[in-house]
N, C-alpha and C positions, 0 to 999 in steps of 0.2 A: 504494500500500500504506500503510496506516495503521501510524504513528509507534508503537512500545512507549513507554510512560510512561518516564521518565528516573527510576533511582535511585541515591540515594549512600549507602544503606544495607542495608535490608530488600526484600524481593519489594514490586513495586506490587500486586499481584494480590489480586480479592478476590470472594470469594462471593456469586450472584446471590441476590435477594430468596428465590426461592423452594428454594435451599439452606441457607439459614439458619432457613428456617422447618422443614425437613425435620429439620435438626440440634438445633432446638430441641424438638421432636415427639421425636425420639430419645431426647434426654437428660428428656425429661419421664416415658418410660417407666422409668426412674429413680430411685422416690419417695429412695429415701436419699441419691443425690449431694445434691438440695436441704437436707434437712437435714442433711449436713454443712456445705454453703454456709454456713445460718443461723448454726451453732456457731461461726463466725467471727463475735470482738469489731470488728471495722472492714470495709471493704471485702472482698467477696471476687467475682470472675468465671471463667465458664470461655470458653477462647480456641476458639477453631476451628484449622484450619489454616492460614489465613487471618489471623488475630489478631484476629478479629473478634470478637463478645459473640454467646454462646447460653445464658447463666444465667448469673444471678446471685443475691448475696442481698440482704435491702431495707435493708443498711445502704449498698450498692451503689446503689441507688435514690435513696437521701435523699440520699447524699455526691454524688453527680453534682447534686443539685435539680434530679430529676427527680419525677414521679408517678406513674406507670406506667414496667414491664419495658419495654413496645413503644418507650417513646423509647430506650432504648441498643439492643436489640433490632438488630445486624449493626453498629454500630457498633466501633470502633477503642478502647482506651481513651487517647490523647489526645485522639481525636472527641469525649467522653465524659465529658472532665472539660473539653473545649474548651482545649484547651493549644493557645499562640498560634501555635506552630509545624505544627499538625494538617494547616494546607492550605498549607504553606511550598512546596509543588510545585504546587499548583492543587488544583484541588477531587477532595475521597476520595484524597487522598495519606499518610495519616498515618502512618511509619515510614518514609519515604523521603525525605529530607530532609538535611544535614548537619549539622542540631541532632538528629535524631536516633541520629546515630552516639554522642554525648555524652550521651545520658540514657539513667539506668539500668533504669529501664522497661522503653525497648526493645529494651535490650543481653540483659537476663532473660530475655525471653523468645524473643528470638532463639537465645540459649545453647540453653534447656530444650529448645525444638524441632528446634533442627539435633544436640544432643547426650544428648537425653531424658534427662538428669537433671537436677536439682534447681538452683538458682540464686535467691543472695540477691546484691542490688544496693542502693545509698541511689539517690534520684531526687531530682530538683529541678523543679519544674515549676513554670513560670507559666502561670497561666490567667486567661482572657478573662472576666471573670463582668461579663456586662451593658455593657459599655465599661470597666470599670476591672478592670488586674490586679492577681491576687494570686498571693501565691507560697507554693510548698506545699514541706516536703521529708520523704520517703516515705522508707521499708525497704519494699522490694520482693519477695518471695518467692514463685517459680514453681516448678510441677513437674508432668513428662508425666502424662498421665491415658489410660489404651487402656480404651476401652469397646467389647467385641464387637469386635475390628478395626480401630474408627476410632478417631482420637489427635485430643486434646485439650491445652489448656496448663490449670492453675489458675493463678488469677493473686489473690494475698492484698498486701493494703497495711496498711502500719501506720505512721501518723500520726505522725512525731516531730517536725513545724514548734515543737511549745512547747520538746523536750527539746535542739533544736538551740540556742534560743532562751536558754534558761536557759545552757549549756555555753560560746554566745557572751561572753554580759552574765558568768559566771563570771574567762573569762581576762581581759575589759577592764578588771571591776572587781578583780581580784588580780592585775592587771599593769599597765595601765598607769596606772588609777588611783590604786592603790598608789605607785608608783614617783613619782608626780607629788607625793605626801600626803609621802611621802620627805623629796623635796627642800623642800619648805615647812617641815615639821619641823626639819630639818639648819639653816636657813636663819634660820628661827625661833632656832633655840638657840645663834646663835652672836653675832646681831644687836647683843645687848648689850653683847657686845664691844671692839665697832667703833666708830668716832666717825670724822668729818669725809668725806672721796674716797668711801672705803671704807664709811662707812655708805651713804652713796646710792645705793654699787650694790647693795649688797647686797638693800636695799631694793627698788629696783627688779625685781631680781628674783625676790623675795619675791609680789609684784604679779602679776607675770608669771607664776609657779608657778599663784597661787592663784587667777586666771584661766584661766587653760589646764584648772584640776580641776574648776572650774563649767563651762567648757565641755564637757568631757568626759563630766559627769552628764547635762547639757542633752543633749546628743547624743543619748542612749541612752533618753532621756525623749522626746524627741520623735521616735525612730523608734518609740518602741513604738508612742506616738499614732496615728501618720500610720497605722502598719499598724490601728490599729484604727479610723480613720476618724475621731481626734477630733484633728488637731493643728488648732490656732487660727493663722490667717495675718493678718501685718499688712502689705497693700499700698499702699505709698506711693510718693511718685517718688523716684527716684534715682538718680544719674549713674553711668552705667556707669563711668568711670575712679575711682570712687571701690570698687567692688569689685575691679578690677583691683590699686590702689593697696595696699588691705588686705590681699587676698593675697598680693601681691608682698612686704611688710615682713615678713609672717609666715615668708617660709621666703628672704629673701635674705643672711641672717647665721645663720642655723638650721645646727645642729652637720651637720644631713643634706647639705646642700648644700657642705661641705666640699669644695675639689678640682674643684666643678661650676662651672658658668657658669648663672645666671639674667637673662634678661633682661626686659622689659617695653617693649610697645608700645601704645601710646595712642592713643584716636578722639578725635572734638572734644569737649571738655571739656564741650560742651551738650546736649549727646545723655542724655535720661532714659527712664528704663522704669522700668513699675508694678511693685513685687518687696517680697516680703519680705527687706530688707538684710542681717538675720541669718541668715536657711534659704541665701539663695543667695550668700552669703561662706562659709560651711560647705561648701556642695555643690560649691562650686568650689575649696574650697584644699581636699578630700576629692582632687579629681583630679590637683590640682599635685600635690600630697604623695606618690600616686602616681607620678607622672611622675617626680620627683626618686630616688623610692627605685628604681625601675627602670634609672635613668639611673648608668653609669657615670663617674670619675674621668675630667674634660676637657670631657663631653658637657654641651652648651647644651640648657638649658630654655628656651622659649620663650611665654611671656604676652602675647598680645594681643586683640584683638577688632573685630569690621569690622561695616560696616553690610551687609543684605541687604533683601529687598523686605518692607516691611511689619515689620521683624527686625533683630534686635541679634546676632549671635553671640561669643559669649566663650571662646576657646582656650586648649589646653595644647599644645605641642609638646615631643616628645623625640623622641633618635632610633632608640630602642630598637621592635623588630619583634615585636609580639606574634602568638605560633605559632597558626595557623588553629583549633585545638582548644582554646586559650583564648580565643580571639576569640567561641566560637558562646557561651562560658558566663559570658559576660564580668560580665553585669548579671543573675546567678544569685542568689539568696538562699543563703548560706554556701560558695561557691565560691569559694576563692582559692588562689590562688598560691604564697602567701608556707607557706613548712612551718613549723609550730610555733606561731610566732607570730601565722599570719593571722587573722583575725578573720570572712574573709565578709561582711561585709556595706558595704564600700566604696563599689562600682559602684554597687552594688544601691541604698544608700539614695539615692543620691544621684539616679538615675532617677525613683524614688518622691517624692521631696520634689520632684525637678523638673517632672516631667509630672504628676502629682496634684494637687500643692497652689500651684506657681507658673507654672501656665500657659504650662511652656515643652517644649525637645525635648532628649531627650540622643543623641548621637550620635559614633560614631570610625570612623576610620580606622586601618590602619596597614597599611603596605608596607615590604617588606626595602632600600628606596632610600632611600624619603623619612621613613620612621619611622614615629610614633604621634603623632595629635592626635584629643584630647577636645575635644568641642563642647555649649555650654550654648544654644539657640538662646530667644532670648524675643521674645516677639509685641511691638510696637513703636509706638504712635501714629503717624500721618502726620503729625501739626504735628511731633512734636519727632525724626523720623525727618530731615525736610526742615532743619532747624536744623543739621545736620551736613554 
């Protein structure tokens, strides 16, 4: 007897060729459904029962980069926007999945149709567009449609990835940029003061401020880049212990670290990889900083990095267990954790600047035993792999 498809969400089930064509012949007897479609400013599709696509309208068309209906034509709308999780079960799986349990999408439309009414959801989707992804974040809004007997979903989207965007860069730059501009001021006006011990720290920290607020513009400068496909990388050699090194000073007397334990383990000090030194000291004290803030009073941070075939990989260790349901959203564009103050874009960029632009892998783990370790994995020369 042949196996039923395995789900962690929604029905596998879906309608053959020649019912989708039936259902789209239906809905073409119709003329007004379509032009309501059209009256939609962004996306708009009708679902089957199934979740499948039987009309659309052609802002639906262009947004998939499609050219023709018949390409979404029984398609899923992850199939559809090619969202990387679409065939997370194997092939024609899309809503079964346990990234699918976490987007709003398919939570909408599972709602409208098991409860025929109405349903707004935010979504977050990364899509596959040609080998590189991008990430989308959506207002989602469903609602049953009964023609003659048979039931239908509408399914409307509405584009908020800029208004997310804006809302991010809003709290960075009237929070923490602020607060950073603060202390340099504070710092600034009192400087005069001081003379001898006391001036140099002061000083020093002065420095210190006023670095940390260039870095923090830089940040948010070259994520916007990188999303737009123009950030400039400078690939040079560089010794892995010397990023390890820099992020380790950054946060082992850091006020965050209070109470904790950081430590730092080291590979052979001749071990290089081609990197840009600045994007991936960034991208990796992004996941310490992390790590530290998740980590409890006592708990050991762990810094190190091992060779592997062909590969450099570079670690965080904590022992804090992140819950399966943040695990699936983990490296989501505007998905966090933190209430209030999070920001969203952590994980994310750091994936983006890693796998895009410096030729490596980001990846984690984490188990209720052994914890949480972030992984930065970089491709590796054979001479200077063998040097170690």
């Amino acid at each position: 007897m042949k196996q039923k498809p395995v789900t962690y969400f929604d029905s596998p089930e879906r309608s053959s060729a020649k019912q989708i064509q039936s259902e789209k012949n239906f809905i073409d007897n119709y003329p007004l459904i379509q032009t309501l479609l059209e009256s939609f400013p962004e996306i708009a599709l009708i679902l089957n029962e199934n979740r499948q696509i039987v009309a659309c309208n052609q802002n639906a068309i262009t947004g998939f980069g499609k050219s023709t209906f018949e390409q979404i034509l029984g398609r899923r709308v992850g199939e559809a926007i090619c969202c990387i999780h679409s065939n997370e079960m194997g092939e024609n799986t899309c809503g079964t999945s346990k990234f699918c349990a976490q987007c709003g999408a398919a939570n909408a439309i599972k709602f409208t149709r098991e409860n025929l009414v109405k349903a707004i959801e935010e979504c977050r989707i990364t899509s596959d567009n040609k080998g590189k992804e991008e990430s989308y974040d959506f207002l989602v809004t469903t609602n049953p449609l009964h023609l003659n007997g048979r039931k239908f979903t509408v399914f409307a989207v509405r584009d908020i990835s800029n208004e997310k965007r804006r809302l991010t860069l809003e709290r960075i730059f009237f929070h923490d940029v602020l607060n950073t501009a603060a202390v340099v001021n504070s710092i600034s006006s009192i400087l005069h003061e001081e003379e001898g011990e006391d001036f140099e720290i002061l000083l020093q920290s002065l420095k210190e401020a006023s670095d940390q607020l260039i870095q923090e513009i830089q940040s948010q400068r070259d994520l916007r880049n990188a999303e737009d496909g123009k950030l400039s990388v400078d690939l040079i050699p560089v010794k892995v212990n010397e990023i390890l090194e820099s992020v380790y000073r950054q946060y082992y007397q850091h006020s965050m670290t209070d109470g904790k334990k950081l430590s730092l383990r080291k590979i052979d000090d001749s071990i290089v990889i081609n990197t840009d030194k600045r994007l991936l000291i960034r991208s990796f004290s992004n996941l310490v900083k992390n790590a530290v803030e998740a980590s409890s009073s006592g708990d050991m941070i762990e810094i190190y990095a091992a060779t592997g075939k062909n590969c450099v990989v570079i670690s965080v260790k904590n022992p804090t267990y992140i819950p399966e349901s943040t695990q699936l959203q983990i490296f989501n564009r505007s998905f966090t954790t933190k209430k209030g103050s999070g920001r969203g874009i952590g994980t994310y960029s750091v994936k983006l600047l890693v796998e895009q632009y410096l030729n490596g892998e980001v990846s984690f783990t984490s188990d209720k035993n052994e914890g949480t370790i972030f992984n930065i994995k970089i491709e590796i020369e054979k001479d200077n792999l063998k040097q170690g």
